[in-house]
N, C-alpha and C positions, 0 to 999 in steps of 0.2 A: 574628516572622513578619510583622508589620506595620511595620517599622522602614523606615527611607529608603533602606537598601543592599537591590540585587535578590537575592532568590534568584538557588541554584545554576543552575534549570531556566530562570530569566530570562535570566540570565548567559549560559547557551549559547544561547538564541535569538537572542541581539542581537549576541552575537560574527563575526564570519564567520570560518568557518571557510580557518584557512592550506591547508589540503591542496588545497580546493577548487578547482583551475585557472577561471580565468577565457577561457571556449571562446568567447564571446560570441554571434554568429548562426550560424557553423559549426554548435554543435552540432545543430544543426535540422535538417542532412543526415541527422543518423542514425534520421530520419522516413521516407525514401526506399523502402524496402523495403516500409513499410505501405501505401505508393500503388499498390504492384504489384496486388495481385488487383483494384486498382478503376482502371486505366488508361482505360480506356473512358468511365470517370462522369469522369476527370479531362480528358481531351481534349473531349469534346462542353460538358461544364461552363463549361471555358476559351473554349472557341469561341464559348458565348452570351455572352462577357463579353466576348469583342474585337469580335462582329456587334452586341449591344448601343451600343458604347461608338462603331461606324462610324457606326449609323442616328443616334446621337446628336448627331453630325456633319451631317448633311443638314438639319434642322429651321433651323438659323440660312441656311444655304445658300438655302432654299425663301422665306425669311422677306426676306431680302434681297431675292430678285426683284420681290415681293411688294411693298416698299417703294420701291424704285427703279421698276418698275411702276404703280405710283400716280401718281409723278412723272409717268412718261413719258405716261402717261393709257391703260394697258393697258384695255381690255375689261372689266365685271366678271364675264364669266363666265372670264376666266384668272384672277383673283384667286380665285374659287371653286374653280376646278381645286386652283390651289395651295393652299387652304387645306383641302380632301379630302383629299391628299398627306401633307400635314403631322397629319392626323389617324388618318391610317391608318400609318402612321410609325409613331405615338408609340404606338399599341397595338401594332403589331410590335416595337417596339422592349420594350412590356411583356411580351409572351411571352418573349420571351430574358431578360428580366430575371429571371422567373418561373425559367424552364429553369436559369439559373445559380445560383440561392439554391436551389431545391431539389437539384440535384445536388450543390454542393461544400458544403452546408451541412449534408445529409445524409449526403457523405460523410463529412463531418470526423466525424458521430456515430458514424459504422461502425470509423474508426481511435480513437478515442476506445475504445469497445468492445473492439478487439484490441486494445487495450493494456496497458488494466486488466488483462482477461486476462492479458495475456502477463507484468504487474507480480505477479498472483497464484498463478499456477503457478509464478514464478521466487521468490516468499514460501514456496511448501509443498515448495520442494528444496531450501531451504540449512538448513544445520545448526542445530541449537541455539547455539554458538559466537556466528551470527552474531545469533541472534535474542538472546541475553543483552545485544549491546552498544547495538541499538537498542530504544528508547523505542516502546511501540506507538502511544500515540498521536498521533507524529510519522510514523510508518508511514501511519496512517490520516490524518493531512492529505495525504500525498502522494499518495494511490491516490485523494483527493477533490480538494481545489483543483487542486492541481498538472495532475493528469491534466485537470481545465477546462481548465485554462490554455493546455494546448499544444492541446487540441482548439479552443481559437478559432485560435491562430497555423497550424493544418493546412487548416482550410476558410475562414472569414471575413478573414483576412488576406489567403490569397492572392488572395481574390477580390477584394478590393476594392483589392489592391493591381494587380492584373495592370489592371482597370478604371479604375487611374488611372494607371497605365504607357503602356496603349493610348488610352486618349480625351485624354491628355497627348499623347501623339504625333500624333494626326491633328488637334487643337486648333491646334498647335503648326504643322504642316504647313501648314493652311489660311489658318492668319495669315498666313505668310510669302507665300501666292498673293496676300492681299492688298495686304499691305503690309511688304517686309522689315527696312525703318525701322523703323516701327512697333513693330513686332514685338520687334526687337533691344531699345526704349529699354523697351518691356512688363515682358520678360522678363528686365532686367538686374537688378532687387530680387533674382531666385533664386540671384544667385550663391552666395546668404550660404544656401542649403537644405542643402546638404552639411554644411557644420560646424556648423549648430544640431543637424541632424538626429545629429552622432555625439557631439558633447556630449552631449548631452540623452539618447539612446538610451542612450547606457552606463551612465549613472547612473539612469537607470530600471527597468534591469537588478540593477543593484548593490542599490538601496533597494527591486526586489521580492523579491530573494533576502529580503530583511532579514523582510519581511512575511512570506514564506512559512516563513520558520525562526521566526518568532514564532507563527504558528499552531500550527505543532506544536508546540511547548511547551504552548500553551493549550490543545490537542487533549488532548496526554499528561496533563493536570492534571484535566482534567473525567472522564477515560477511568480514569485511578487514582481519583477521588476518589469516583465513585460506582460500583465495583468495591469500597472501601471506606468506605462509608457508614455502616456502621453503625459503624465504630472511629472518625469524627468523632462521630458520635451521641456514641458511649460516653466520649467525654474532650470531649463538650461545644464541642467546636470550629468549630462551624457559621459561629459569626460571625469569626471567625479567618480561617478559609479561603476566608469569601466577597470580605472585604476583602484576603487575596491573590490572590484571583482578579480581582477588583476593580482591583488596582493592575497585574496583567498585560495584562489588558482595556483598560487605559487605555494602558498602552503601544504594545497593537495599534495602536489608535485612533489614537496617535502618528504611527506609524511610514506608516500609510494613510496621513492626512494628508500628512505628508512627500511620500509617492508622489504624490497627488493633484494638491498643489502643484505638484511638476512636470511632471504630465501636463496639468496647467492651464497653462501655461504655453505649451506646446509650440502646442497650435490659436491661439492669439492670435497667437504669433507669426510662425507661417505666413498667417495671416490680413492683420496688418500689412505680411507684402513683398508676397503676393498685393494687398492692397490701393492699396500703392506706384503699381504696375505699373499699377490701375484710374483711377489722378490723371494717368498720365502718357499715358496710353491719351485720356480726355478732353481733356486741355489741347492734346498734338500734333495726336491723331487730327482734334479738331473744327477748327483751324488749316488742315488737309489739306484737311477735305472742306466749309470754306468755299473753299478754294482751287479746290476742283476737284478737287484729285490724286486724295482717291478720293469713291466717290458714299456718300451720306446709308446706302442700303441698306449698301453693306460696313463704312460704320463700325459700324450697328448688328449686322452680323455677328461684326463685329472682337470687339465686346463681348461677343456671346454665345460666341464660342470661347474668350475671357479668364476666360469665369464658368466655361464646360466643364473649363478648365482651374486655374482658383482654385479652386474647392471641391472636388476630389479632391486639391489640395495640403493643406487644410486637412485633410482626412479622413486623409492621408498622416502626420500626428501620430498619430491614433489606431490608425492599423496599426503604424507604427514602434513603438506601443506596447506592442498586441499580440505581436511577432514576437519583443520583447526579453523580456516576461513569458512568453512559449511558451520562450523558451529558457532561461532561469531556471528555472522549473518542470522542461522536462526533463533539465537538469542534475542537479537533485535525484533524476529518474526513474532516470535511467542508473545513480546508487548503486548501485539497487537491482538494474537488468538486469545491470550487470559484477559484480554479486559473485556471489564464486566458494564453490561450498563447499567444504567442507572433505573431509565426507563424501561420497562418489561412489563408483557402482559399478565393480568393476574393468572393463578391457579385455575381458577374456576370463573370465568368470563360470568358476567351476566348481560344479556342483548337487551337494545333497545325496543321502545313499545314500537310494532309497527305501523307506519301510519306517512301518508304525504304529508308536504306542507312544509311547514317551518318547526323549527326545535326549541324549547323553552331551556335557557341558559340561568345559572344560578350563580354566582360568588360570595363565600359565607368566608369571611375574615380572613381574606388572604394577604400572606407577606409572603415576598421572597428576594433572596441573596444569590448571588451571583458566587458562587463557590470558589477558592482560590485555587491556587496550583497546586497545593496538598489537600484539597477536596475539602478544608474544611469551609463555611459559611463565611462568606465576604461583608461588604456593605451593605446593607439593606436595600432593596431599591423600589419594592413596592411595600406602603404598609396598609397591614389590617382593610383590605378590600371588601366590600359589600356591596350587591345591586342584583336585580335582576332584568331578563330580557327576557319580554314574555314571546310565546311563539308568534310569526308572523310578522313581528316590529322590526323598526330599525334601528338601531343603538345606536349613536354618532358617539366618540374618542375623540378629544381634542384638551392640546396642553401644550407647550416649548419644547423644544428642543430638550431631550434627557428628563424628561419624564415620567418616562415608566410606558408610554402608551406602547411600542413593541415587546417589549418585555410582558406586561400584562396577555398582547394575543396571544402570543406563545405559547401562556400559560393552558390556551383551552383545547388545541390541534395535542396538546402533550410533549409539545418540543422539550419543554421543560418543564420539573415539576414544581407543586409550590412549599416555599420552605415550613410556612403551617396555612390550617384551615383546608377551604374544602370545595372543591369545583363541580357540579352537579349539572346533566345535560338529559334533560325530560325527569326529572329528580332522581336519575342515576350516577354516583359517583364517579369521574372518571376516569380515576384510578379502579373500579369494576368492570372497566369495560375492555374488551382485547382491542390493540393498536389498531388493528385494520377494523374495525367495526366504527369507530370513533372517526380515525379518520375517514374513512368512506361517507361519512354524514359531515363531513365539512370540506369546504371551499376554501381554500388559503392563499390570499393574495400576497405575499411579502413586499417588503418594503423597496427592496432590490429584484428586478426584475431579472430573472435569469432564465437564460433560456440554452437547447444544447444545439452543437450543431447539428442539426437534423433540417427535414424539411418543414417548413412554415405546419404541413397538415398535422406531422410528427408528434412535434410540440402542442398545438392544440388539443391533440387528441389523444395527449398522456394522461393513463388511467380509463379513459371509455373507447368503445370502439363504434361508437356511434353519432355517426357524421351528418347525420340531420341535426343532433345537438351542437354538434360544434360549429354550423355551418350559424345555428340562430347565436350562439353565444358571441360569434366574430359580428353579428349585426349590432347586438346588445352594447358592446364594448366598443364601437363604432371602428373597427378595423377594415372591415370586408372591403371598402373602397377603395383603401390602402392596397390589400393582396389583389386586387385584379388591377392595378396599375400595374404589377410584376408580370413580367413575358411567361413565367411557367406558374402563375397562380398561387397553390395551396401545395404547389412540389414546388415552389424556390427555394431551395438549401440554405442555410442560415451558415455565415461564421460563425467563429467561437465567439461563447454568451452574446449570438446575435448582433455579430458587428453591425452587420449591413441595414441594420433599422437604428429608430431614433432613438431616444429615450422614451418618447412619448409613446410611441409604435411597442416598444417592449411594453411599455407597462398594458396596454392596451392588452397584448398578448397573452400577459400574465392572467389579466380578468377574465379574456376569453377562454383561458384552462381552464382556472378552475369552474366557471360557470358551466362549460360544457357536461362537467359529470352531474350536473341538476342536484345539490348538494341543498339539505335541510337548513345546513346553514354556512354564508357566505363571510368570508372574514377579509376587509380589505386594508391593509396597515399600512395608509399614506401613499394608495395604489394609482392615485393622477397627481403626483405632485409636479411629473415631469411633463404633463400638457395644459393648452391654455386656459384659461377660464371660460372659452367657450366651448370647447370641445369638452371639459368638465362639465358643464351646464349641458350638453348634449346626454352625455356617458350619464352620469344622474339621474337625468329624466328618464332614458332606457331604463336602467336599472330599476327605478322605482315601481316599474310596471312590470319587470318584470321577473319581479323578486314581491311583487305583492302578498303573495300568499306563504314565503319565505322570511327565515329569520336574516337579519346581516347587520354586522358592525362594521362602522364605517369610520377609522383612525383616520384623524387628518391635523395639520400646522393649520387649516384654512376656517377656519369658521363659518366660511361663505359655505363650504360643502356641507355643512352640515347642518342647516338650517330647518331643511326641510323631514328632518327624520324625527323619530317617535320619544324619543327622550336622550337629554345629552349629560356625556358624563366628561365636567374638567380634573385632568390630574397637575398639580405642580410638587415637583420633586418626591413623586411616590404616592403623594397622598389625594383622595380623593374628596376634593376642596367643595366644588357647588354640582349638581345635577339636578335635571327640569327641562320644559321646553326651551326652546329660542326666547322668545318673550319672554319668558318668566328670567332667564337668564341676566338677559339684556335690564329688565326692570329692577334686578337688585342689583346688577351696578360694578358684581365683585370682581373676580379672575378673566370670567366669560367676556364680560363687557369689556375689560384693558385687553384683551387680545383682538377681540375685534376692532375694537379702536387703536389698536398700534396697526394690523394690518390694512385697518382702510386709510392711515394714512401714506404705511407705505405703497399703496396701491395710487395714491393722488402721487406722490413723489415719482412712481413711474409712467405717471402717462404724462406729467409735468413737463419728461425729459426730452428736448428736440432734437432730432438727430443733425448732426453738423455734416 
């Protein structure tokens, strides 16, 4: 873990990825849409940054007279005029300055806003598929850094770049009324702007991608590691993983610098042809206007339009920078908005028959693969499935460990699709029916109990708002006894994924959701393996009465749980081996009978065991 060669999750941060087309500032177009509902904040915004950047222009104009003035032996109440002018200017000039930082500054937080947004609702419709292949914590650098980063390049960019577009232009303008020598020999250092500027831009580009694919590694490492904190606990690895975290940390660190370096680079070196242009400005200009050709006041106008226009060149390094790291970042973004999923509702939905009760479930020759990293078909891991559940029964699922029995439920909420054959619910196909119709008729216990931080009622009461149900679903699942042990009841707030209860307590919790929405049909995938056997023989017998006139599948390791349900189905490694009652099971003898006969003996080895 500590050795000189990186980690796998290093390895991919630093890599850059071939797939990734390199779009450069194009992709920044597909920003464009987001400016629509704020058109208004963007033209008046714009317009204090080019009335700003005009009045900015007058001030050296006022200043000139003012000096040449002197000379001539103007009056000092003109010089007083002009220098009220110049002062009243330079605070109208600060309003607009004001008006433009608050509008596209503000703006930029509003698209910023709709963005996340629009990255998070496009996170809660793509498939499990797509969520297996990506790393969450590299998800979550992206919905954080990244999403910064193009919210500078949407508002601060453009404003300071439009502000040194337009006070470049009338800078530029006013020179040449003075002097178009001048001017010419000023401005000749810029030619060399262009190609620092696309040198330098693209590699700033390139070495942000680099940063921002390092953070998510770092994101994903901190985001698994204390999700599993207590399994470094348990094997003692604290100091292990901090000195990997340690030596990724230092790579960040790296890789910033790198960027830094050449974002250091970049203001010097606009500063030096800017500068260029200030020596030559001096040496001709003062030549000039000892000559005569022009007077003392326009040289020192000459110089104030030189500086108007020198430091928003140098400022022009740090937008080029922004603009490259906004596109960078939304590159990353777009992964997320172009992908497609897998799962989608059809065209043309068809509803199911309406009716209470329970729901008749169909499986006509189903297999399916576990798709790889390039989306094509994996292993197999269920084959050729056939059975039915008729309405109102109880299905029992039971097989080893990698069986197929969670992969199979999956298959019927629509988490995942099947890779052939055909899954029919009331003998509607379910790929005919829209996501939210389907799932709304089903109950879905997983295997993993998870819960958010919210309060205890929060979590029950996801998806219905109706708390007479959930109040009976918390008796059903045998919890309720549990939450009035708690001082604030059905508002005791939950840590994250429900520290503060057991395992048993979570799964408990989990029953009690989905029971709460009174669903046709119940799907429970190994939903008490974390409580006793007698609290299982409680929760069961609830259930059984109270899902009488409902459908439910009941996946379990235990055999005991499933005794008492309406037909059992065994799977070993994919395929579906014996189904029948219990009895009938037990009498031939096959898979059914070795499972329960390995676990009742390991059920005698642990009451065997005496405590010392």
């Amino acid at each position: 873990m500590t050795s000189g060669k990186k980690s796998g999750v290093e390895q991919v941060a630093t890599q850059k990825d071939p797939q990734r087309p390199h779009r450069g500032l194009r992709i920044l177009l597909r920003l464009l849409p987001y400016y629509t509902p704020y058109r208004r904040d963007v033209l008046v915004g714009l317009a204090c940054v080019v009335i700003a950047a005009a009045l900015g222009t007058i001030i050296p104009a006022l200043l000139q007279q003012a000096i040449d003035g002197l000379r001539a032996g103007r009056p000092a109440s003109d010089l007083w005029r002009i220098a009220l002018l110049m002062v009243g200017i330079g605070l109208v000039t600060g309003v607009f300055r004001y008006g433009m930082r608050e509008l596209l500054n503000g703006l930029s937080r509003r698209i910023e806003t709709d963005l996340r947004d629009d990255l998070f609702a496009k996170l809660t419709s793509l498939d499990a598929a797509w969520a297996d292949r990506h790393r969450t914590g590299e998800v979550m650098a992206r919905l954080t850094n990244d999403v910064s980063a193009v919210r500078m390049a949407t508002g601060p960019a453009i404003m300071y770049f439009t502000n040194t577009l337009f006070g470049g232009v009338f800078a530029a303008i006013l020179m040449l009324r003075i002097h178009p020598g001048l001017t010419v020999i000023a401005l000749f250092p810029m030619l060399l702007l262009p190609f620092v500027m696309v040198r330098l831009g693209g590699r700033i580009h390139d070495r942000f991608e680099e940063v921002q694919s390092t953070f998510g590694a770092l994101t994903t490492m901190v985001q698994e590691h204390l999700a599993g904190i207590r399994i470094v606990r348990a094997y003692r690895q604290e100091h292990a993983e901090a000195q990997r975290f340690g030596t990724m940390s230092l790579e960040y660190q790296r890789l910033n610098l790198r960027l830094a370096a050449l974002q250091g680079i970049m203001s010097p070196l606009l500063a030096l042809l800017a500068g260029l242009g200030a020596v030559a400005v001096l040496g001709v200009g003062g030549r000039l206007a000892l000559a005569g050709t022009i007077t003392v006041g326009q040289l020192v106008a000459f110089s104030f339009y030189l500086g108007n226009l020198t430091w928003p060149l140098i400022a022009l390094g740090w937008v080029i920078s922004l603009f490259q790291r906004g596109a960078a970042s939304l590159a990353r973004l777009t992964e997320i908005l172009d992908a497609e999923a897998l799962i989608v509702d059809p065209v043309t939905p068809v509803t199911l028959p309406a009716h209470a009760g329970g729901r008749r479930l169909e499986f006509r020759h189903v297999s399916f693969a576990y798709p790889t990293t390039d989306g094509t078909p994996g292993r197999t891991v269920l084959h050729d499935i056939s059975f039915t559940v008729d309405a109102g029964t109880t299905l029992g699922l039971v097989g080893s460990t990698g069986s197929g029995k969670s992969t199979l439920l999956e298959l019927i909420p629509r988490l995942r699709d099947p890779s052939s054959g055909e899954i029919l619910l009331d003998g509607v196909p379910l790929r005919a029916l829209s996501l939210t119709e389907l799932r709304a008729a089903i109950g879905f216990v997983p295997q993993e109990a998870l819960l958010f931080s919210e309060t205890i009622q929060a979590n029950l009461a996801y998806g219905t708002d109706d708390d007479e149900a959930v109040r009976w679903a918390t008796r059903i699942a045998d919890l309720a006894p549990t939450i009035e042990r708690f001082r604030d009841g059905y508002e005791t707030k939950l840590g994250e994924r429900g520290v503060n209860l057991s395992g048993g307590q979570k799964q408990r919790a989990t029953i009690a959701r989905a029971l709460a929405r009174r669903p046709g049909l119940v799907i429970l995938d190994d939903a008490l393996s974390a409580v006793d056997t007698q609290t299982e023989a409680r929760i069961l017998g609830a259930l059984r009465d109270a899902l009488a006139d409902r459908t439910a599948i009941i996946a379990s390791h235990r055999a005991s749980a499933l005794r008492d349900t309406s037909w059992i189905l065994v799977l070993d490694d994919g395929h579906l081996v014996e189904q029948g009652r219990h009895e009938e099971l037990l009498a031939a003898r096959g898979r059914y009978w070795e499972l329960v006969q390995r676990q009742a003996l390991e059920d005698d080895l642990e009451d065997a065991v005496v405590p010392v």
